[in-house]
C-alpha positions as CSV (number, residue, x, y, z in Angstrom):
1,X,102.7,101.9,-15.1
2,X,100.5,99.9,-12.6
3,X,97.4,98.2,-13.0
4,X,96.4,99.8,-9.7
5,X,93.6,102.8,-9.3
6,X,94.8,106.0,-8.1
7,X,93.2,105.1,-5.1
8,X,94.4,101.9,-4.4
9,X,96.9,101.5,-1.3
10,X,100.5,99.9,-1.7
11,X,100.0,98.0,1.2
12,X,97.6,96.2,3.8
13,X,99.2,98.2,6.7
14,X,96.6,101.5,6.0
15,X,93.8,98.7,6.9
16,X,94.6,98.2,9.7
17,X,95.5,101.2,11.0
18,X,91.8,102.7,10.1
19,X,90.4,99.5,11.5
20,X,92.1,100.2,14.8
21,X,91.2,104.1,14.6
22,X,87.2,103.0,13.8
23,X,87.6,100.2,16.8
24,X,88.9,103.3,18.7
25,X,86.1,105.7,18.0
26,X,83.4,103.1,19.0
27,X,85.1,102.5,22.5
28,X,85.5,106.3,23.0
29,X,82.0,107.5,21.7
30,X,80.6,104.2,24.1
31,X,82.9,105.3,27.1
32,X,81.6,108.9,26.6
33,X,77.7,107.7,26.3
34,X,77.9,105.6,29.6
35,X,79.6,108.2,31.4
36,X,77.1,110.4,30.2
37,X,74.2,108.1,31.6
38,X,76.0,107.9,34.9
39,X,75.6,111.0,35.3
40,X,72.3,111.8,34.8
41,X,71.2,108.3,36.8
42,X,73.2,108.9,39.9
43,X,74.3,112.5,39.1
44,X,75.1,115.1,42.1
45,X,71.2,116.4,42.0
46,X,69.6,112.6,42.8
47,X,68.5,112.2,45.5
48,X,68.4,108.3,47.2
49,X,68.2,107.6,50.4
50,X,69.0,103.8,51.5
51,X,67.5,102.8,54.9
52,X,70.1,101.5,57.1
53,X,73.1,103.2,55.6
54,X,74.7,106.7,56.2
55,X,73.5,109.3,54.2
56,X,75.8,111.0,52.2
57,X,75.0,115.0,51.1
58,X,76.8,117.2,49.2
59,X,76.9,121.0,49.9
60,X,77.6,123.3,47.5
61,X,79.1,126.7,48.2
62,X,80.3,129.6,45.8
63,X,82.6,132.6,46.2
64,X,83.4,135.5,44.1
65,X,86.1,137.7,43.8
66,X,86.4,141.1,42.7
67,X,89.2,143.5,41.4
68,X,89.2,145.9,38.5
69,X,90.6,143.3,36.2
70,X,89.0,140.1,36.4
71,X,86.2,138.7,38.1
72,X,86.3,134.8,39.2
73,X,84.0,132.6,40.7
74,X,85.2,129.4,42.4
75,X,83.0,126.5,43.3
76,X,83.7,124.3,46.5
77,X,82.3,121.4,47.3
78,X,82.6,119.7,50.6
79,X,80.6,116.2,51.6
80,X,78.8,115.8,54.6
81,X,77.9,112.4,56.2
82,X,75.0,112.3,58.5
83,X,73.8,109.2,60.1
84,X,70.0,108.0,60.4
85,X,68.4,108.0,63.4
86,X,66.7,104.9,64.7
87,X,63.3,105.3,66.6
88,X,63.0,102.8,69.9
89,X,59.8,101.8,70.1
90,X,58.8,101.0,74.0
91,X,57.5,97.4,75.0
92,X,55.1,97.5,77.5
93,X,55.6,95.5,80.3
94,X,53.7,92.4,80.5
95,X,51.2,93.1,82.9
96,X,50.0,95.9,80.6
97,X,49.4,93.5,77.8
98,X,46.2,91.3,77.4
99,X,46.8,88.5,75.3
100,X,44.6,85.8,74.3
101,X,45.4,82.3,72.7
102,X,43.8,80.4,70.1
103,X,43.9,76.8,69.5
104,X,43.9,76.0,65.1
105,X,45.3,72.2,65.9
106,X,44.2,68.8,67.1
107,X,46.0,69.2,70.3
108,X,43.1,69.3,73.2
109,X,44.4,71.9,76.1
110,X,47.0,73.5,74.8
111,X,45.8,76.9,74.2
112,X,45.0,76.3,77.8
113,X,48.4,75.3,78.6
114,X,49.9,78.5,76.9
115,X,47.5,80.7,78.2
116,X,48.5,79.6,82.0
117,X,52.7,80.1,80.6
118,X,51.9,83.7,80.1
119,X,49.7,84.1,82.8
120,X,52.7,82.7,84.8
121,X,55.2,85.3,83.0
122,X,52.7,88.5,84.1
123,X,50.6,89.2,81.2
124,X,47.1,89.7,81.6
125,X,45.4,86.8,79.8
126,X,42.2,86.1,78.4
127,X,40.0,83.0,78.2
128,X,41.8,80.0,75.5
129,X,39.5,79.2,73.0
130,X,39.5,77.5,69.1
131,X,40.4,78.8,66.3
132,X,39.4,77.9,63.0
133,X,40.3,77.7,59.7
134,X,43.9,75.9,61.1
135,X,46.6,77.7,60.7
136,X,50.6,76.7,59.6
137,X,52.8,78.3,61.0
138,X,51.2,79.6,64.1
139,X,50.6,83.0,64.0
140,X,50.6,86.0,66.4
141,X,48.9,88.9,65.6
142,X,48.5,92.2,67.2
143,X,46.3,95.4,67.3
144,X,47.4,99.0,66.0
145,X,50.6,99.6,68.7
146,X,51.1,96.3,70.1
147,X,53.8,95.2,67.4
148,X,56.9,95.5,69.6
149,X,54.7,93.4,72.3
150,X,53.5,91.0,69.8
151,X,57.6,90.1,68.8
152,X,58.9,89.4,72.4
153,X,55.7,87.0,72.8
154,X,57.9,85.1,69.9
155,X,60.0,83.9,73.4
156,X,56.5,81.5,73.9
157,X,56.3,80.7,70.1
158,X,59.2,80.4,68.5
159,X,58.7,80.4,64.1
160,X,54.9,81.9,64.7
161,X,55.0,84.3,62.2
162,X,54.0,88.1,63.7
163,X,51.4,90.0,61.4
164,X,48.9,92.7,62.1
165,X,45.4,91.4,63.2
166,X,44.1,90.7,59.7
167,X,40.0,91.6,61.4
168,X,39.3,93.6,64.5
169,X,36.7,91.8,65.1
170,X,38.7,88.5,66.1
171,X,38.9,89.1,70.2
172,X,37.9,92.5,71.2
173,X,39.3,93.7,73.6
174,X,43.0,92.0,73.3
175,X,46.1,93.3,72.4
176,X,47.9,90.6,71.1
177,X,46.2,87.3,69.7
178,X,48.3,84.0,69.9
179,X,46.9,81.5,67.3
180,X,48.7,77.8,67.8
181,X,49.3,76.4,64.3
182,X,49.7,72.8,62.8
183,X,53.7,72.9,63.8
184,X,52.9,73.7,67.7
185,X,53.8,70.7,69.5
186,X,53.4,72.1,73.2
């Protein structure tokens, strides 16, 4: 007789084999958890819609069939890729634009000498004047509509940064306001 329990194994090899079958378990009950999480993250009813990106929709129709016998019912499902639209905002021409520009730096004239640039290039341009607190970059901001305007005046200022006019009552009466920050150099 043995000095073993009735229980007792003759060898190590039923270790590991119900190590590997626990190790087994864990990856298949995880697997099964994350898949299940997929699913109910990103599942067929989410919707996401990423801007600049096709949109991708799924459509999903069902048909029976009858006969004395048996009834079945058959899902189809069939994806449809639409693409966004982009909306083209007109730019006015420049004659239709009043601008005025705003000197924030030490140099003496130049939101005169900017102002008679895009008086040159057909805008309709109001009187130069300062502009204080100084500003870094230079800025260009614009009133409700005048956004797409506002970008092409970048062509004078190249690096001002575009914003909406942070107060309407900075220069009644113009569209777009040019302010010349500390990096203008013109």
């Amino acid at each position: 007789m043995t000095d073993k329990g009735r229980h007792a194994s003759d060898g190590g090899g039923a270790f590991y084999r119900d190590l590997a079958m626990m190790i087994l378990g864990i990856v298949l009950v995880g697997g099964a958890v994350f898949f299940l999480l997929f699913l109910i993250a990103d599942g067929p009813d989410s919707a996401t819609t990423t801007v600049g990106e096709p949109e991708s929709t799924t459509t999903t129709g069902q048909s029976t069939t009858t006969s004395e016998a048996s009834t079945s019912s058959s899902t189809s499902t069939t994806p449809t890729t639409t693409t966004p639209t982009s909306t083209t905002v007109p730019v006015k021409p420049p004659e239709e634009v009043r601008v005025v520009v705003l000197n924030s730096t030490q140099l003496t004239g130049a939101a005169s000498r900017m102002t008679q640039q895009l008086d040159d290039a057909g805008y309709q341009t109001m009187q130069a004047s300062d502009y204080t607190p100084e500003q870094d970059p230079s800025r260009i901001w614009y009133r409700e509509g005048h956004s797409a305007e506002a970008n092409e005046l970048l062509e004078f200022l190249p690096g001002a940064r575009v914003e909406p006019l942070p107060d309407d009552s900075i220069q009644p009466g113009a569209d777009v306001v040019m302010i010349l920050g500390t990096g203008y150099d013109g």
